[in-house]
N, C-alpha and C positions, 0 to 999 in steps of 0.2 A: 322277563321271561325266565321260567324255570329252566335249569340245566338237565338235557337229557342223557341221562346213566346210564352204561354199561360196563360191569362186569366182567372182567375179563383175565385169566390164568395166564402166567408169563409162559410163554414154549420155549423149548430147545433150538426151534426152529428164528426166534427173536434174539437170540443171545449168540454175542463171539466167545471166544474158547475160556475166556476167563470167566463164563455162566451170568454175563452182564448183559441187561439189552445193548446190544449192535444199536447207535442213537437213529440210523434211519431207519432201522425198524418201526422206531414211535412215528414214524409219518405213514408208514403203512399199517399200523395201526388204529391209527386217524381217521384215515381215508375208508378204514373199516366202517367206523361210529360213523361218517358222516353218513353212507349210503345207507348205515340201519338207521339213523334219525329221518332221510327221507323215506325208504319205505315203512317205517314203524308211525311214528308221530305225527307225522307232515302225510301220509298214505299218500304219494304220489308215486311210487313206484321206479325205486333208480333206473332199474333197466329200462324198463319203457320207459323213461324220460330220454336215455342214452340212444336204445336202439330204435324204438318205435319213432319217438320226436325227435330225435336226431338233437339236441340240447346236452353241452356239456358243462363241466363246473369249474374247469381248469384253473389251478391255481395263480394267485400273480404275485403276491407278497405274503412271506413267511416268515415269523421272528419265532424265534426259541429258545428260552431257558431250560437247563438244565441242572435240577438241583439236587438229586441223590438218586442214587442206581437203583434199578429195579433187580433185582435175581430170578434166573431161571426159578420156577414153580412157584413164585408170589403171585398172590390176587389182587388185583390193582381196581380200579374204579377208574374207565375213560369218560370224561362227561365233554358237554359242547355245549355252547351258549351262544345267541346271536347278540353281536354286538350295534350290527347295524345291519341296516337294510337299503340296500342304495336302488337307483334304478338300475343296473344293469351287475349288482355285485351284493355280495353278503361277506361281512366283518365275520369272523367266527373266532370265540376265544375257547380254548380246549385244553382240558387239565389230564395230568394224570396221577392219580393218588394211591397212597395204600389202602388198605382196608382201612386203619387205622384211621388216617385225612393225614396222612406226610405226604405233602408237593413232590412226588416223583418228578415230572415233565409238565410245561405251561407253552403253548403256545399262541399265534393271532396269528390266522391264516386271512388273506383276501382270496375269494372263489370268485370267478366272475363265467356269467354265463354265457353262450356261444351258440352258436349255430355252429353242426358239426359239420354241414355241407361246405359254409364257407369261412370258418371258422373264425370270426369278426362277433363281437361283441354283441348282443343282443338285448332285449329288456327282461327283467326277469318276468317270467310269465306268470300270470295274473292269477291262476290256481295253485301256483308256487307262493307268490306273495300270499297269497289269502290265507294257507295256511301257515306259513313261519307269524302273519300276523294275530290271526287267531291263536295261537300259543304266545304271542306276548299280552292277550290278557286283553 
């Protein structure tokens, strides 16, 4: 599967006083790309996945490298890749680069999906699968 790209300006708003990304900012920055990969690419529609089907993504395992700073007003490249596709989870590998391709930030998140009512583990749903699968091609 192709990694899907976005684009993205460093803010004011992402950096501590030294004009550095703050490093949990890049997880809410992530978390940005993930919800544009499903409403963009996958057109499932995060909200309504959240609020209408009540299905969340919560995370369960996060590793992180960090390999050189990002600065307040650099343009960066966030991309995402499925690593795997389990039944009830998805592997996600997630970079973040300069414009240039310098490894800013790399991570490997596990999402796993949920019933929001009872919030226990569920399969990933079948129109979910179809499309992360249809993008690997």
């Amino acid at each position: 599967m192709s990694a899907f790209r976005v684009p993205r300006r460093i803010r004011f708003s992402d950096c501590d006083p030294a004009g550095i990304v703050f490093y949990p900012q890049y997880f809410v920055m992530f978390n940005g790309v993930l919800e544009d990969w499903v409403d963009g690419p996958l057109g499932i529609g995060f909200a309504d996945l959240v609020s209408r089907r009540r299905i969340g993504l919560p995370t369960v395992r996060l590793e992180a490298d960090f390999r050189a700073i990002s600065r307040f007003g650099d343009d960066v490249v966030m991309s995402l890749e499925v690593e795997r596709l389990g039944g009830r989870s998805l592997t996600l590998a997630l970079r973040c680069e300069s414009g240039a391709g310098e490894l800013r930030m790399a991570m490997r998140q596990v999402v796993v999906t949920t019933s929001l009512e009872t919030h226990q583990a569920v399969d990933v749903p079948a129109d979910l699968r179809a499309a992360v699968q249809s993008l690997a091609g």
